[in-house]
N, C-alpha and C positions, 0 to 999 in steps of 0.2 A: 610731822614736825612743823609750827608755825614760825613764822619768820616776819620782822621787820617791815611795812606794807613800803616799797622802795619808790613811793611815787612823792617828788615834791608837790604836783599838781592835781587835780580832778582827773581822771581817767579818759581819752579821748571822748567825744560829743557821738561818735559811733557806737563805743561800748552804750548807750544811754540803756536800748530797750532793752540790753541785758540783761545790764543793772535791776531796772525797774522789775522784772521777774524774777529775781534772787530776793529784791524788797517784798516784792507781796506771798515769796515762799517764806520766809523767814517768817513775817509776821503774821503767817498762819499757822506756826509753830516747827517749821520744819528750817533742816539743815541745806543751804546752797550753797554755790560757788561756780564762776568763772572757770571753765574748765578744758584742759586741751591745747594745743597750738596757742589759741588766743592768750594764752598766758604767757608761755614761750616767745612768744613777739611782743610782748606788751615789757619783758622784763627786758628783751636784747633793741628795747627802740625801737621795732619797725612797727609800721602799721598793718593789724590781721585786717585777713581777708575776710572772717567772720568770727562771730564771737558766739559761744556754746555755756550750756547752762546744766552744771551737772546736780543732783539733789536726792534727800531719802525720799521724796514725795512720789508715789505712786503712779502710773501712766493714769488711771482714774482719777486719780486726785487734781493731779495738774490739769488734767482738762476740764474738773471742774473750778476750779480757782482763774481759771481763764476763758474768754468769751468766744476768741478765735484759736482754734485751733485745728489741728491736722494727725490721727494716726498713723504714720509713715513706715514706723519701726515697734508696735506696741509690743510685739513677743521679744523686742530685743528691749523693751522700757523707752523707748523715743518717741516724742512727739513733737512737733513744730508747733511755735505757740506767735500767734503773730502781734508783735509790738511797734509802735510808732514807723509804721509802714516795711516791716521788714519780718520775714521769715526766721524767729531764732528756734536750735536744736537745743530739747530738754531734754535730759537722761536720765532716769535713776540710776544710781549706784548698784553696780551689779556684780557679781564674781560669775567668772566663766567656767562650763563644764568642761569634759571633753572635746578636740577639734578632730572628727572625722575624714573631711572633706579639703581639707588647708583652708578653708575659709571661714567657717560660719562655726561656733560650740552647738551642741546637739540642743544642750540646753542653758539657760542662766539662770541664777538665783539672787533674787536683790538683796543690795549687802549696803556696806559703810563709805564712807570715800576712801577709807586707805585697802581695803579690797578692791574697790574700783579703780584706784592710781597700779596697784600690782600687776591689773591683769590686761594692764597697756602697754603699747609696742616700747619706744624709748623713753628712755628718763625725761626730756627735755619736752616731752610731748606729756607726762603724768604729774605736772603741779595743777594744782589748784589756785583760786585768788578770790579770797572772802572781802568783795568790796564795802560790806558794811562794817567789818568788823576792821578792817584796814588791813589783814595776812593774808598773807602765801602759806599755802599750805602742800607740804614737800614731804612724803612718804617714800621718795625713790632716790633724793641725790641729784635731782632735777639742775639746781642752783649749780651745784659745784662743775658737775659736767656741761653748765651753760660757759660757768668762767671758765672753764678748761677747751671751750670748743671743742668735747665730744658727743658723737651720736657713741650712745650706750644702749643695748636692750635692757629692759627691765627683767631680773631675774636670768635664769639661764638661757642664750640667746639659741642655743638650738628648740628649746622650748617657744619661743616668740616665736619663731619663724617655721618651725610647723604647723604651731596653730593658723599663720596668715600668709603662706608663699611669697604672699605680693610683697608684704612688708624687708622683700630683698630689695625690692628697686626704691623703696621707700625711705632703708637707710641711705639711699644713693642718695634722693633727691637732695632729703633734709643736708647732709653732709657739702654736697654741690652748691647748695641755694646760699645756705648759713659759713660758707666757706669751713665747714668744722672738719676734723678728721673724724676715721669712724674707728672707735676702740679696737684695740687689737683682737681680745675675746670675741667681737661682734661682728669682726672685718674676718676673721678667722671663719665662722659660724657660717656666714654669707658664701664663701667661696667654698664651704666644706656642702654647702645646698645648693647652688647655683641651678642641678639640673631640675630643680622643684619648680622652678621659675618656668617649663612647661607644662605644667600643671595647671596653672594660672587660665582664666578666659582671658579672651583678646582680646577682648574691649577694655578691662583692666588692668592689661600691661599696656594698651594703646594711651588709655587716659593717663600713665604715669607719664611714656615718654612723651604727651604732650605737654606735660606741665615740665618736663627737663629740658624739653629743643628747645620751646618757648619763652625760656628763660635765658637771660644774660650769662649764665655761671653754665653753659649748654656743654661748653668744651670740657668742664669739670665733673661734669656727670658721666660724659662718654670715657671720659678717662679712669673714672673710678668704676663705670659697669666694667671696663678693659681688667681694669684690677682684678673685681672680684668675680671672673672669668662667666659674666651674666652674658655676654653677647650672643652666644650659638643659640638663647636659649631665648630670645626676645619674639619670637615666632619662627614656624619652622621654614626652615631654607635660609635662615639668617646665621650668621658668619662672616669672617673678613678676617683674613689671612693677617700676620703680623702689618709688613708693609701698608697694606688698605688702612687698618685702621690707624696707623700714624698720619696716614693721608687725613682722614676723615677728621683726625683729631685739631690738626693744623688748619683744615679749610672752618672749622667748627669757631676754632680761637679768633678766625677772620671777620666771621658776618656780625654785622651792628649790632648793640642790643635789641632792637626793636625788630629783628629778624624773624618773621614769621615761622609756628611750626612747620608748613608744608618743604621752605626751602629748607630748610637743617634736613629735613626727612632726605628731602631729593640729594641731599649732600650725601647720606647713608646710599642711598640707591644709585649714587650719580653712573655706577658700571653696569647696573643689571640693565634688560634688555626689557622693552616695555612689556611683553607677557610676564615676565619675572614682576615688574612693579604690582601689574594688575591685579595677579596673586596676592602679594604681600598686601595690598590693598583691601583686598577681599578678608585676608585672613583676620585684619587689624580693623575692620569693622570700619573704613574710615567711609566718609560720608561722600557723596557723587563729588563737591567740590573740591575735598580734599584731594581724592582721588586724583581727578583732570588737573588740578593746580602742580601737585607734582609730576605727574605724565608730563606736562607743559614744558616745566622748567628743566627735567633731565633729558628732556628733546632739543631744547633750544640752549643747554648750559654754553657753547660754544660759539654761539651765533655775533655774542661781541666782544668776542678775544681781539678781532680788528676792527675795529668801529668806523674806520673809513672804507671797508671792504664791502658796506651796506648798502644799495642804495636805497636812495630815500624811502620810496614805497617798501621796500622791505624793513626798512627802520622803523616806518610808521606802522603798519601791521601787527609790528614786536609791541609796540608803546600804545596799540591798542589793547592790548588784551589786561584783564584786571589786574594783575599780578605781575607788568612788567616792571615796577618798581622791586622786587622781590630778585626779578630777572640782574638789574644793574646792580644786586649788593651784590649777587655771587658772581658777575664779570669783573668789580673790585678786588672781590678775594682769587680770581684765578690771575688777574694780573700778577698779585706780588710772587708769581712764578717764572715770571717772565723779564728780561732781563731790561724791555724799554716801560717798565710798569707808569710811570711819571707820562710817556708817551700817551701811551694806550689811554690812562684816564682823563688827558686833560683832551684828545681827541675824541670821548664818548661824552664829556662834560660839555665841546662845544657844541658838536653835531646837534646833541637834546634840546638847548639852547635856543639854538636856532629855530627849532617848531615850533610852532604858535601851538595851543592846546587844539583852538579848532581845525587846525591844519591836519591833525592826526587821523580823524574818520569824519570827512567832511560827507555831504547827502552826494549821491552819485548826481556826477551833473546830467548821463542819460539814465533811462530805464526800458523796463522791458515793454511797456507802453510806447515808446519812440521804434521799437522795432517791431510791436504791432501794425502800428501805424504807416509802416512801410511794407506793409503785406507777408512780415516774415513769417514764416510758419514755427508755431511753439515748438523745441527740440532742444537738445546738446549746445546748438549756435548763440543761443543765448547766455548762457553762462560762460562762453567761451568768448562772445565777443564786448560782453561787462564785466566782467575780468578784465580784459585787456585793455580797453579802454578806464577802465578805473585805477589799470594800476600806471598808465599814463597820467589821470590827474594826481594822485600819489603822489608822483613822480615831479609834478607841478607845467608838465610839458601843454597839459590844457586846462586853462585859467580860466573860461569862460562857457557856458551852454553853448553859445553857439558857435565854439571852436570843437567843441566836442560832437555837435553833431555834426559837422564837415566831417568830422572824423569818421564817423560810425557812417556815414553814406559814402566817404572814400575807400570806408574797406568792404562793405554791401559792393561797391563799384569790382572790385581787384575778385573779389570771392567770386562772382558770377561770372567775371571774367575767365577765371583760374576754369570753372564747372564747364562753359562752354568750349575748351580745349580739345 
């Protein structure tokens, strides 16, 4: 069905090199279109992330009508064709065979665009958008379920979601992100499969939940996997009793929008015991940084529930490390549990304040050079006594090199003294 093209204006300056490949498919006599997400956001106002080019032209044909290109997906009909500096995704139009595997059809057969809109996950994700011609082109009900804000699977939803397990967490997102409900037939469908969702690789359900923590709508998603009873099933040993995940949901609705995945994760994990993280770590394929960043912040979640209970050098330590920004959103959200919360924040608001940046890991005023130099022998004593002496300057009790080496020759003085006993 073509429809009305709903734009007063030119199509964003991003859609451009899209565009420009839907032009030169066309006037070589074939059929394109704008196709996917990029439609769905282009019709509800937001700005897509990318923009996809679906068409009857052949994975050979398109790569030769084009100068730069990339074979990425040729047995699926994809190829990356690159325009005015960017990577855009070219499809032929295809019907799907059989899905063996929950992931992948055995085989495809390239077809028309309204084959190709059928044998896509929701409605809202299966318009088309014929920029030359000025239509939408809607083979599934796409429009109506956009004004209705629902996620609908296309066709029988037990069918969508065998063919692609993932596509459970996927009506999550879209539903969380787009604030939409999820149809009852699809929301039904979802919790009637829930346990397929371990079927799934972990690095595909890892990538969904980071495109959900990381997201402002993070608490709407956790509440809607709570719904459609996805959580035992997000990797294994994953779970959380009624109570937990009300907790989780609550601290979720707390942290900013700009709240990094790592912390939302560690808000999941904030109970488990760091072998447990380590695991889930491992399982969820996340990357070294990720890994340590949450390790970090479910170690130190507590550290400034009192913020005058710190001293400096321990305060400054915290505010060294990358992520303690990350640290002070989730000390926010564990205040509003606590009954002097107005306290606790305008005492973490001033303390931070007060440091100068350079103050936080200033150069050690001694080293281990200054205890060569005094005939110590390399060992354990070094590290024990720059340590202590650095968590003195820290602390701001030595202000100068040469208060710090009185220091470090008053305690060389006390330690020989202490040994000759």
């Amino acid at each position: 069905m073509n429809e009305v093209f709903p734009f007063d204006k030119s199509l964003p300056d991003e859609a451009g090199g899209a565009v420009a490949i839907v032009r030169t498919l066309v006037e070589a006599g074939h059929q394109a279109l704008l196709a996917g997400g990029c439609v769905r956001d282009l019709l509800l106002g937001l700005v897509p992330q990318d923009y996809d080019v679906a068409t009857d032209a052949p994975p050979d044909r398109v790569s030769a009508l084009f100068r730069a290109t990339r074979h990425v997906g040729a047995q699926f009909g994809v190829v990356l064709v690159k325009k005015r500096r960017r990577w855009i995704e070219v499809a032929t139009f295809r019907a799907d065979g059989p899905y063996l595997d929950g992931r992948r059809p055995i085989q495809i057969t390239l077809s028309d665009a309204r084959h190709d809109a059928l044998r896509r996950d929701f409605t809202i994700n299966g318009m088309f958008l014929d920029p030359v011609n000025q239509q939408v082109v809607d083979y599934v009900g796409g429009r109506g379920d956009l004004a209705a804000r629902l996620v609908r699977a296309i066709g029988d939803p037990a069918q969508r979601f065998d063919e692609d397990y993932l596509r459970l967490l996927r009506a999550v997102r879209f539903a969380a992100r787009l604030g939409f409900v999820i149809e009852p037939t699809t929301h039904a469908a979802i919790r009637g499969r829930a346990p397929t969702l371990a079927k799934v690789a972990a690095e595909r359900v890892r990538e969904e939940l980071e495109r959900m923590l990381a997201h402002p709508s993070r608490r709407r998603a956790w509440s809607l996997m709570d719904e459609c009873s996805l959580l035992p099933y997000l990797w294994p040993g994953a779970g959380w009793i009624d109570q937990e995940a009300r907790a989780i949901e609550t601290f979720l609705d707390r942290l900013p929008p700009n709240a990094p995945f790592e912390l939302a994760l560690a808000v999941l994990l904030a109970r488990r015991t760091a072998p447990d993280i380590e695991q889930t770590a491992r399982v969820l394929t996340l990357s070294n940084e990720q890994r340590e960043t949450t390790l970090w912040l479910v170690a130190h979640q507590a550290d400034l529930d009192e913020p005058d209970a710190r001293s400096l050098a321990e305060l400054k330590r915290l505010m060294a490390h990358g992520v303690f920004h990350a640290l002070t959103m989730l000390a926010r959200a564990r205040y509003q549990d606590m009954a002097d919360a107005s306290r606790r924040r305008a005492a973490l608001d001033a303390r931070l304040a007060a440091i100068s940046p350079d103050a936080v890991q200033p150069p050690p005023l001694v080293t281990g050079d200054d205890l060569l130099a005094r005939s110590v022998a390399p060992g354990p004593i070094y590290k024990e006594v720059l340590e202590a002496l650095y968590t003195q300057q820290l602390n701001e009790k030595l202000l100068s090199r040469g208060q710090a080496l009185t220091a470090l020759d008053r305690w060389l003085r006390e330690r020989r003294g202490q040994s000759s006993e």
